[in-house]
C-alpha positions as CSV (number, residue, x, y, z in Angstrom):
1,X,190.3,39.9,81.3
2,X,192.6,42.7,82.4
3,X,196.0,41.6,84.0
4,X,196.7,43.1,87.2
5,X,199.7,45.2,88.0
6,X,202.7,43.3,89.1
7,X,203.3,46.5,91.7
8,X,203.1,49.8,92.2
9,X,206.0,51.9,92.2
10,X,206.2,55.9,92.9
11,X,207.9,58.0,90.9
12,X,210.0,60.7,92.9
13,X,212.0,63.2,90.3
14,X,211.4,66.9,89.8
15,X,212.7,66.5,86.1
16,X,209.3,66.2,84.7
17,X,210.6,64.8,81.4
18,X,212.8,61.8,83.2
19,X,209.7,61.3,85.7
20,X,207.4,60.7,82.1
21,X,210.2,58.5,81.0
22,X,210.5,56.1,83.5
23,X,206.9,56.2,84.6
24,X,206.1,55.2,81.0
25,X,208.6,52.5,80.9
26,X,207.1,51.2,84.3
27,X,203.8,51.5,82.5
28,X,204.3,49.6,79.8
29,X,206.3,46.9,81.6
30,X,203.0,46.3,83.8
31,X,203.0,48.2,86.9
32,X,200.9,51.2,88.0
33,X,202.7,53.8,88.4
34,X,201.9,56.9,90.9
35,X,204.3,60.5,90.6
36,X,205.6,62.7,93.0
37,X,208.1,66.1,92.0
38,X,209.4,66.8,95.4
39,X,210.2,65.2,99.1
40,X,207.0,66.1,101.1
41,X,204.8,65.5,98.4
42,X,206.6,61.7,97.8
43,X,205.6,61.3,102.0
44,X,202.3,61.9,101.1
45,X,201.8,59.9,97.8
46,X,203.5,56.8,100.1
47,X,201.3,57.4,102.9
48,X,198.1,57.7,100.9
49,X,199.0,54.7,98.2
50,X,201.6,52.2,100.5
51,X,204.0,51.6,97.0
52,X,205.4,48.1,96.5
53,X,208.7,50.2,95.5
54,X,210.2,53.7,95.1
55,X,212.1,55.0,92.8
56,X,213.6,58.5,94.3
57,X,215.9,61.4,92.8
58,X,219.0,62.2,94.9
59,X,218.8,65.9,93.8
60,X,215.0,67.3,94.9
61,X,213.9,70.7,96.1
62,X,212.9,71.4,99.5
63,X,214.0,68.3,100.8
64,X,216.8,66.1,99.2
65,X,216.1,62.0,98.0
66,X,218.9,60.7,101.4
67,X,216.3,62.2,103.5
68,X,213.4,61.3,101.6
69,X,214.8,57.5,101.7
70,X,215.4,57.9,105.7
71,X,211.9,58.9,106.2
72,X,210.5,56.2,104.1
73,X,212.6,53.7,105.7
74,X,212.1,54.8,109.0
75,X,208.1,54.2,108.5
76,X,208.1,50.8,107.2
77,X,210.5,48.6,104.8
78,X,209.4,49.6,101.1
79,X,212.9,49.0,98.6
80,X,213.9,52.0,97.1
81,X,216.0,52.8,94.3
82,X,218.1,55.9,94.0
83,X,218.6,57.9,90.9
84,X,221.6,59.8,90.8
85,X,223.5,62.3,88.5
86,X,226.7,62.0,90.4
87,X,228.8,59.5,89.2
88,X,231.0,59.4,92.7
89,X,231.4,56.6,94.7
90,X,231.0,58.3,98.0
91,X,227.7,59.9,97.1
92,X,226.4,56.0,95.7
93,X,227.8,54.8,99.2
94,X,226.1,57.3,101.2
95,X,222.7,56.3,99.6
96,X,223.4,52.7,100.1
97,X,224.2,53.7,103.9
98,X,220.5,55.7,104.7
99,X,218.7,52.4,103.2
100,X,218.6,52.7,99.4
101,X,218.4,48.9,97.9
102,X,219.9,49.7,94.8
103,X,221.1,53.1,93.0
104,X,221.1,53.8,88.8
105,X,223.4,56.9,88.0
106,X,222.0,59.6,85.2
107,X,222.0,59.2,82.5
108,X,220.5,55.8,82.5
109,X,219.0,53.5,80.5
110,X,215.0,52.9,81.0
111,X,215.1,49.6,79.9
112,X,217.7,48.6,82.7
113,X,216.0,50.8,85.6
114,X,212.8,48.6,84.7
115,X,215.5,45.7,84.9
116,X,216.4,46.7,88.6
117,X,212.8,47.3,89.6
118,X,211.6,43.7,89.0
119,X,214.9,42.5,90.2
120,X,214.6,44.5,93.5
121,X,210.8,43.4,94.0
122,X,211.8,40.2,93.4
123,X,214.2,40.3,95.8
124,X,212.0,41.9,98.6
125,X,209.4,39.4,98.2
126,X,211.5,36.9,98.9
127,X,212.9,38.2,101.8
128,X,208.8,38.5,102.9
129,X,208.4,34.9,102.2
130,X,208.3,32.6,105.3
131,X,210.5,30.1,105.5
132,X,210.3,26.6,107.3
133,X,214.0,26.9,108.4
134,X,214.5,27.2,112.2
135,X,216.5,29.7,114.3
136,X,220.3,30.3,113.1
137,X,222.7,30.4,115.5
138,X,226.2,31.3,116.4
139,X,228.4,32.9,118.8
140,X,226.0,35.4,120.2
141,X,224.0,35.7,117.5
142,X,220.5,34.4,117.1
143,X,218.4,34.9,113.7
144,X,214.9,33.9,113.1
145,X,214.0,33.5,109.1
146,X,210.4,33.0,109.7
147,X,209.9,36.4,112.1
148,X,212.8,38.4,110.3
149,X,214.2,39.2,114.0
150,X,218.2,38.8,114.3
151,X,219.7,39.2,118.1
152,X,223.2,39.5,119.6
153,X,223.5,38.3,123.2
154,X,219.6,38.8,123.5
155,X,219.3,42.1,122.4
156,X,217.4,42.6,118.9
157,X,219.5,44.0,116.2
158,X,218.2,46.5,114.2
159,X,219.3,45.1,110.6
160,X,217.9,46.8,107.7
161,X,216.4,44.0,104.3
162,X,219.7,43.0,102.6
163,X,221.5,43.3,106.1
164,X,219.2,40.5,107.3
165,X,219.4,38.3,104.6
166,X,222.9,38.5,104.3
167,X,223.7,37.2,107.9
168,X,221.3,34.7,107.5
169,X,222.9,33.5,104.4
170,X,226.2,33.6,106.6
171,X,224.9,31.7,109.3
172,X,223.7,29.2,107.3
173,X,226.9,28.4,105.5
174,X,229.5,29.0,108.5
175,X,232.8,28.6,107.6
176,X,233.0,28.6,104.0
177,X,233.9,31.6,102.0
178,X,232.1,33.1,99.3
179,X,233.2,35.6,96.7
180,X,231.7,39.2,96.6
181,X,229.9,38.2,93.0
182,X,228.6,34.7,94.6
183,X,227.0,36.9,97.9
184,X,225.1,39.2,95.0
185,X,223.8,36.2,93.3
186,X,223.3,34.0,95.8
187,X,222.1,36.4,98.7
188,X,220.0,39.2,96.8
189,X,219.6,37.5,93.1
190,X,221.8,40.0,91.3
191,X,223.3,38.7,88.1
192,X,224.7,43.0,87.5
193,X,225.4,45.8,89.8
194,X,228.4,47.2,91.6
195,X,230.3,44.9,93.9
196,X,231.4,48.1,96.1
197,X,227.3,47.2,97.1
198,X,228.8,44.2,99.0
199,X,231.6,45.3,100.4
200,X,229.4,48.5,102.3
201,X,226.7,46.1,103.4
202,X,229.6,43.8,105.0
203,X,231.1,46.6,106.4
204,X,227.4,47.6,107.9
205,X,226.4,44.4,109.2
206,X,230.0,44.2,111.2
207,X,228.9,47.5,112.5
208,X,226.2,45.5,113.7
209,X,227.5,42.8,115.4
210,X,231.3,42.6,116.4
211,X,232.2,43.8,119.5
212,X,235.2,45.7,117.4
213,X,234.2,46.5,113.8
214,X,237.7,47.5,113.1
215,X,239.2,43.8,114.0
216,X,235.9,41.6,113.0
217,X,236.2,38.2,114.5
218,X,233.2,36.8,113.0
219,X,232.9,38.1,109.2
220,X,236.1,37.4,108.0
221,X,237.9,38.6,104.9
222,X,239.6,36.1,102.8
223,X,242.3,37.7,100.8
224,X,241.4,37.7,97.4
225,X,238.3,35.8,97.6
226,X,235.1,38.0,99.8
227,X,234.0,36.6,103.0
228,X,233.7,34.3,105.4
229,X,231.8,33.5,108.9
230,X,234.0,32.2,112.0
231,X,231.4,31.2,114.2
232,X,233.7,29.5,116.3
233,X,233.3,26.2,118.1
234,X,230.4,25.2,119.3
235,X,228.0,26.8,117.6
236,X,226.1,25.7,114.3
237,X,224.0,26.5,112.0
238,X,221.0,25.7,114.5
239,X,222.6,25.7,118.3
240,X,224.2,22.4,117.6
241,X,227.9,22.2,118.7
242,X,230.6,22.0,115.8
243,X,233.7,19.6,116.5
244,X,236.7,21.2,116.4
245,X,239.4,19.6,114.2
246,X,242.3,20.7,117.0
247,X,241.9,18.6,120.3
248,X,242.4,21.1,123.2
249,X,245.7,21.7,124.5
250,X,246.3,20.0,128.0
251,X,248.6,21.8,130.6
252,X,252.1,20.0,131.5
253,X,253.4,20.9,134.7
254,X,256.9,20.1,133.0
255,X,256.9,22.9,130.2
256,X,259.1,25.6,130.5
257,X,257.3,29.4,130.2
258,X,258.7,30.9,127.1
259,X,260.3,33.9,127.7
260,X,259.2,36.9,125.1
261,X,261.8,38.1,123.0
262,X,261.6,41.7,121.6
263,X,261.0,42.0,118.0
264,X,263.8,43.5,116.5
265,X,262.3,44.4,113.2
266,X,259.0,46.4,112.8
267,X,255.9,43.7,111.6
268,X,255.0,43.7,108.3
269,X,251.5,43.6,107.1
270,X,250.1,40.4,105.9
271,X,246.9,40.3,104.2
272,X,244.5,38.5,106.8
273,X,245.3,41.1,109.5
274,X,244.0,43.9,106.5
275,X,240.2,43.0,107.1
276,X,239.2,46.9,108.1
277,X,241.0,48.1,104.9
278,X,239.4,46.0,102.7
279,X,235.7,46.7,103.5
280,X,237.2,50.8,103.4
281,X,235.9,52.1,100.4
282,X,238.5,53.9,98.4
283,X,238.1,57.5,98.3
């Protein structure tokens, strides 16, 4: 009895000896494996065959893979996995930002791309999975697990796979702060990859939903540790009210208004007022 394909990935490089490579590894690891050498032609091949998972060339005639990979994501939420011969951070950042899931840089190895494939299916079929869990909630922010729908203040967010997942993962652990390694194992099932991957997604998702991205109140960087969610009082994991562990301070009509005094000397940076920096990539 023949054992069927555990996906089907496309192939998108105009090399023709890396596309035999890695479409043989693919092969041979179990999946069925369909080819395209250039942008329009991979639009075509995923409109005609629906792949489970893409692997796409950065560097393609015609029409380049950051376009290709906007296209795709724009018509439904296939992973993708850039192939790259630039070795920058920028340019791994920049395919990260259209929607890429995951990146490999030439030269690579086949065995580990074949690593990253299962690890990214893996990953998106989880995310497909429903789960029993109801809606998350805090501050303005509303996530559903079971329809995949996130709001703030009643208007739907448009949050790409890992950006969902990882503010649901937030919301269900406010308050406690996780490192950048835990939120790749724990959120997306990475035990490898780049931890600059983290720090761009955080820096998305705050994009998303703080009023000021540049002084997040609700993802908060914990200086030398990764991240943490302030929800702020009441609001819970599900809608129910958190006690606060300060009572609320009660107005006496005998207090004396402090007067402000001028700071003679200029403030010095601490490190939990540094939260934009840190999600800055480094040039």
């Amino acid at each position: 009895m023949q054992t069927p394909p555990l996906g089907r990935v496309l192939v998108v490089d105009d090399d023709p000896t890396v596309a035999e490579v890695v479409a043989g590894y693919l092969d041979r690891a179990g999946y069925d494996v369909d080819r395209a050498a250039d942008g329009p032609a991979a639009l075509d091949r995923a409109d005609e065959h629906g792949p489970d998972l893409v692997v796409l060339d950065l560097m393609l005639p015609g029409m380049d893979g950051l376009e290709v990979c906007r296209r795709l994501r724009a018509r439904g939420p296939v992973p993708v996995i850039m192939l790259t011969a630039r070795g920058d951070e920028d340019e791994r950042i920049l395919g990260l930002e259209v929607g890429a899931d995951d990146y490999v840089t030439k030269p690579f190895s086949p065995r580990e791309l074949v690593l990253r494939v299962e690890s990214v299916l893996r990953r998106a079929r989880a995310a497909t999975a429903p789960k029993p869990a109801g809606p998350l909630r805090a501050a303005a922010l509303t996530v559903d697990p079971t329809a995949r729908r996130a709001a703030k203040a009643g208007v739907e967010l448009a949050l790409t796979i890992r950006e969902f997942d990882l503010l649901s993962f937030f919301l269900r652990h406010p308050g406690r702060a996780f490192s950048r390694e835990e939120l790749m194992q724990q959120v997306w099932g990475w035990d490898f990859g780049d931890l600059s991957t983290v720090t761009v997604h955080v820096r998305r998702l705050r994009g998303k939903i703080e009023d000021d991205p540049a002084a997040p109140r609700l993802i908060q960087t914990v200086w030398g540790v990764g991240y943490r969610l302030d929800p702020g009082p009441g609001s819970g994991p599900h809608g129910d009210a958190t006690r606060s562990d300060r009572a609320p301070e009660v107005p006496r009509p005998d207090r004396v208004p402090e007067v402000p005094q001028p700071d003679p000397a200029p403030d010095i940076p601490r490190p939990d007022r540094a939260a934009a920096d840190w999600t800055r990539p480094r040039a």
